[in-house]
Backbone as CSV, one residue per row, in Angstrom:
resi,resn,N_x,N_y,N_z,CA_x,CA_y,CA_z,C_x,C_y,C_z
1,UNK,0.845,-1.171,0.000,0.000,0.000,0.000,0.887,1.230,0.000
2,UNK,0.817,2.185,-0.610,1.200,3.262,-0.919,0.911,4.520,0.775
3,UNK,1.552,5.170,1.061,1.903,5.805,2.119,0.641,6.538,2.379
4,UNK,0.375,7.213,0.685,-0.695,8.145,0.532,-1.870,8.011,0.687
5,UNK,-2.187,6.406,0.963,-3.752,5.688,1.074,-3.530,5.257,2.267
6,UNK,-2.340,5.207,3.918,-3.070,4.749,4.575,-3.910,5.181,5.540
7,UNK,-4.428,6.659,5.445,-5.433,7.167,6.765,-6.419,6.653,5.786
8,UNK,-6.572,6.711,4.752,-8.019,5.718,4.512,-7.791,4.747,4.583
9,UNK,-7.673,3.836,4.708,-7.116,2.325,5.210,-7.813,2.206,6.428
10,UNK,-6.619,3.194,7.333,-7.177,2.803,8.907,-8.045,3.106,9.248
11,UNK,-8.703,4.301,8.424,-10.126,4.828,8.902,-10.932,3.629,8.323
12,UNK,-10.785,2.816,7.652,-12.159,2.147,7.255,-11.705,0.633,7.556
13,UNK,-10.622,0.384,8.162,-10.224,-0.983,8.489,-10.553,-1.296,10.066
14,UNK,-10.186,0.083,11.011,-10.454,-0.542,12.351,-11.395,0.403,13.037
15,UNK,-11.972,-0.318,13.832,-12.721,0.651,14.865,-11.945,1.238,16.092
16,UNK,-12.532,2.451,16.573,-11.313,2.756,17.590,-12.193,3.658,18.705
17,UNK,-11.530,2.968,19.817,-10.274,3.112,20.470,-9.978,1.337,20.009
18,UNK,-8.589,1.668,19.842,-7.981,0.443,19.529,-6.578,0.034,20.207
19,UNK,-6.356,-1.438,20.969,-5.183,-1.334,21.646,-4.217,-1.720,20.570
20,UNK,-2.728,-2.029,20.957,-1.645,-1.501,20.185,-1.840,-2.962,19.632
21,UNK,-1.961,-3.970,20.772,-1.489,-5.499,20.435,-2.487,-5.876,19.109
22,UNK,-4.064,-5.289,19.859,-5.232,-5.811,18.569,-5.041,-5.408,16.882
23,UNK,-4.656,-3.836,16.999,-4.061,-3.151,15.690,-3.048,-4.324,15.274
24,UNK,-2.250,-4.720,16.092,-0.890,-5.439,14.923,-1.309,-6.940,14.640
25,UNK,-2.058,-7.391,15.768,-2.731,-8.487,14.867,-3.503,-8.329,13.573
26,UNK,-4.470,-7.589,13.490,-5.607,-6.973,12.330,-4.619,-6.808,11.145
27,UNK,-3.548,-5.371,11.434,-2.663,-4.711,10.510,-1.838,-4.941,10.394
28,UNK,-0.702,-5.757,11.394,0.589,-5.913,11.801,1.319,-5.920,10.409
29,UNK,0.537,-6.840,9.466,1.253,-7.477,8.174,0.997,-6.677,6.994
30,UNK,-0.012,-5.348,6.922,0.229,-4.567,5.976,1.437,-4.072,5.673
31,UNK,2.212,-4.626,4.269,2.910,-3.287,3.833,2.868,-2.158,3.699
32,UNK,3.612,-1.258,4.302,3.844,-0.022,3.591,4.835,0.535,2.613
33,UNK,4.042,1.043,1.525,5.647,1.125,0.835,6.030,2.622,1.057
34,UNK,7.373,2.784,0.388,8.078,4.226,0.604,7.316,4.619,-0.766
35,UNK,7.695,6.182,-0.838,7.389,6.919,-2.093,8.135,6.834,-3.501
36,UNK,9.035,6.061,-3.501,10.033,5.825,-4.596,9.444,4.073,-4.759
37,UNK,9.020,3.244,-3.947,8.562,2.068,-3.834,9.470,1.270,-4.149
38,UNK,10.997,1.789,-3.136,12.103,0.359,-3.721,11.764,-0.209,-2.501
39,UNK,10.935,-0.165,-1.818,11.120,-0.965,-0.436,9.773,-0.219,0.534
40,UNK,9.154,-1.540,1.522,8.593,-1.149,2.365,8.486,-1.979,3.497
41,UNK,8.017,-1.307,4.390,8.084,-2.083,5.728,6.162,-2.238,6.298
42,UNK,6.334,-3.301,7.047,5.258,-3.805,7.796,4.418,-2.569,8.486
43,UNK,3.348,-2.792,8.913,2.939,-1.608,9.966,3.808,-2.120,11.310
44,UNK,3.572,-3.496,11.693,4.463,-3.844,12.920,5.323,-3.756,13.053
45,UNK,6.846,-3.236,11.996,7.700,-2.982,11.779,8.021,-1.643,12.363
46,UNK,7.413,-1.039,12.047,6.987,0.324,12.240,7.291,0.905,13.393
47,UNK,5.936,0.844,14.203,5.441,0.765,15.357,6.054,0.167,16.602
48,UNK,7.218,-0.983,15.824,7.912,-1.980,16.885,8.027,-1.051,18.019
49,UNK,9.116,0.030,17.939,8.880,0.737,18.874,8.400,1.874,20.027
50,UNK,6.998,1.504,19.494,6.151,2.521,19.890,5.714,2.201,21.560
51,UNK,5.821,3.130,22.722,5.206,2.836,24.422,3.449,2.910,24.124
52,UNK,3.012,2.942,23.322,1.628,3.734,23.114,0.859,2.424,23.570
53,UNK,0.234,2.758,24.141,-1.187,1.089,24.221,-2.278,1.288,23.557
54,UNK,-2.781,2.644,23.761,-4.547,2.634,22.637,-4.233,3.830,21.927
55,UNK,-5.263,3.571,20.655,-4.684,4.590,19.793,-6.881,4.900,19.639
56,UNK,-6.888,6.207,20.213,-8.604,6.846,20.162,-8.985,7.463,18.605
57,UNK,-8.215,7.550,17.363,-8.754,7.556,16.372,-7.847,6.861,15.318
58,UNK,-8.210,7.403,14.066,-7.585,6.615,12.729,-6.193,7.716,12.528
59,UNK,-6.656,8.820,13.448,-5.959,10.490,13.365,-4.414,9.868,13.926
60,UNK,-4.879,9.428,15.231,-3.721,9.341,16.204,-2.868,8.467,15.297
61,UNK,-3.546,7.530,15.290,-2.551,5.950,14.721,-1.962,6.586,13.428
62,UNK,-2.385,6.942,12.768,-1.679,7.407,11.665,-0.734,8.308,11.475
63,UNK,-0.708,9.348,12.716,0.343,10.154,13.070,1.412,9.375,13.816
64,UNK,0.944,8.730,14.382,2.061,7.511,15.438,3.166,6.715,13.922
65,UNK,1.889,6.279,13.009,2.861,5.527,12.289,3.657,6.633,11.310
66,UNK,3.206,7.816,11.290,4.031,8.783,10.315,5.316,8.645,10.714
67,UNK,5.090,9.572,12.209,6.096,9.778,13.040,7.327,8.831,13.236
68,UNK,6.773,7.493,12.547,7.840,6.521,13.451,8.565,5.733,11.684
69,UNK,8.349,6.406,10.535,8.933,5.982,9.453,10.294,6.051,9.268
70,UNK,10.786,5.203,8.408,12.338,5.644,8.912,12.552,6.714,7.551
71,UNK,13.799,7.273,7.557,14.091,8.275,6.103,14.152,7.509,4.787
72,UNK,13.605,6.404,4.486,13.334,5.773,3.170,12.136,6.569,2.776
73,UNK,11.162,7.197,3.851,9.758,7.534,3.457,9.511,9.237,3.154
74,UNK,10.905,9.918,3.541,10.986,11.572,3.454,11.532,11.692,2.137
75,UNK,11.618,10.966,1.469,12.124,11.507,0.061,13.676,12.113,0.233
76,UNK,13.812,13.377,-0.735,15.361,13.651,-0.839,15.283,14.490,0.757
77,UNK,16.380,14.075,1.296,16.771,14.387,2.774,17.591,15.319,2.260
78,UNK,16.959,16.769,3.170,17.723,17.768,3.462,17.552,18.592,2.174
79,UNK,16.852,18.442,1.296,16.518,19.151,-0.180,15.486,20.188,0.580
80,UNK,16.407,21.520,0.012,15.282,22.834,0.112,15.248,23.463,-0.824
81,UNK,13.684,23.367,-1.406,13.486,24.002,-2.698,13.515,25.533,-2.569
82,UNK,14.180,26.527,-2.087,14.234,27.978,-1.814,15.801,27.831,-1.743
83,UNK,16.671,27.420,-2.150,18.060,27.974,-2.099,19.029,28.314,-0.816
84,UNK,19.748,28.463,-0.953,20.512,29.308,0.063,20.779,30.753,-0.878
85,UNK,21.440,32.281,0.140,21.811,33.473,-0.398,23.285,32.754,-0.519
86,UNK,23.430,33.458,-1.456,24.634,33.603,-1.651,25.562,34.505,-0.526
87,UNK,26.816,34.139,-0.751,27.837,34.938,0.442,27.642,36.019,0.071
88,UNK,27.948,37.154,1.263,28.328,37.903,1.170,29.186,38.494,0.334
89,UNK,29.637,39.741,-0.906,30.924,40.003,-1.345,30.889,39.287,-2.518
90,UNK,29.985,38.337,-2.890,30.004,37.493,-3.852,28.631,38.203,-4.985
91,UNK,28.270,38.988,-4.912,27.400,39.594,-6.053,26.092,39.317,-4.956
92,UNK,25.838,38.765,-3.652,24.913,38.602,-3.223,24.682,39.622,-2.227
93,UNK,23.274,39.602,-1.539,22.572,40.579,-1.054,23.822,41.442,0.557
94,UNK,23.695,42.480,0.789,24.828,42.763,1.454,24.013,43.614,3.218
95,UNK,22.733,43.135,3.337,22.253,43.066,4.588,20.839,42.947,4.207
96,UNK,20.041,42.802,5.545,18.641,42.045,5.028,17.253,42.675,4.409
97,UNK,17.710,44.027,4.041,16.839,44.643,3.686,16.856,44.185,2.095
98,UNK,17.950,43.380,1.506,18.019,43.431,0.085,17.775,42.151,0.005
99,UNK,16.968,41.064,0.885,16.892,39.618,0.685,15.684,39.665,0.194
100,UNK,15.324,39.005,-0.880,13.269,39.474,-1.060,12.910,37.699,-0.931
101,UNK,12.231,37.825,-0.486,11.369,36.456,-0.089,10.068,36.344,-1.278
């Protein structure tokens, strides 16, 4: 399953409040894949190390499992589409009134 489909998933797969153990029986064995789809991991994979015991919506659990992806699932790490300024002295802006956003 694709990253982008699973709050609908969980919203229509479990009822909730839901404990951690019942979720990984039900879900444990869904794949998830990354966004490039060379690879994905389990929901129980996931979650392995999560303290959480009940999860009260499809909201929570799905933020729990965001939160706990490893960097296969953030795409290009550390890519900022806005640039850096250039140095100082270098043809670039020479205090902050000349930076335009």
């Amino acid at each position: 399953m694709k990253i982008n489909e699973l709050f609908d998933f969980l919203d229509d797969e479990l009822e909730y409040p839901i404990d951690h153990d019942e979720m990984v029986e039900r879900i444990g064995e869904v794949e998830v894949g990354t966004p490039a789809d060379q690879k994905s991991n389990t929901v129980s994979t996931i979650v392995s190390a999560v303290g959480q015991e009940t999860y009260g919506s499809a909201d929570e659990l799905y933020k729990t499992i965001i939160g706990n992806v490893s960097d296969e699932y953030i795409g290009r790490k550390f890519y900022d589409d806005r640039g850096s300024n250039p140095a100082e002295g270098e043809s670039g802006p020479t205090d902050d009134a000349n930076v335009s956003f």
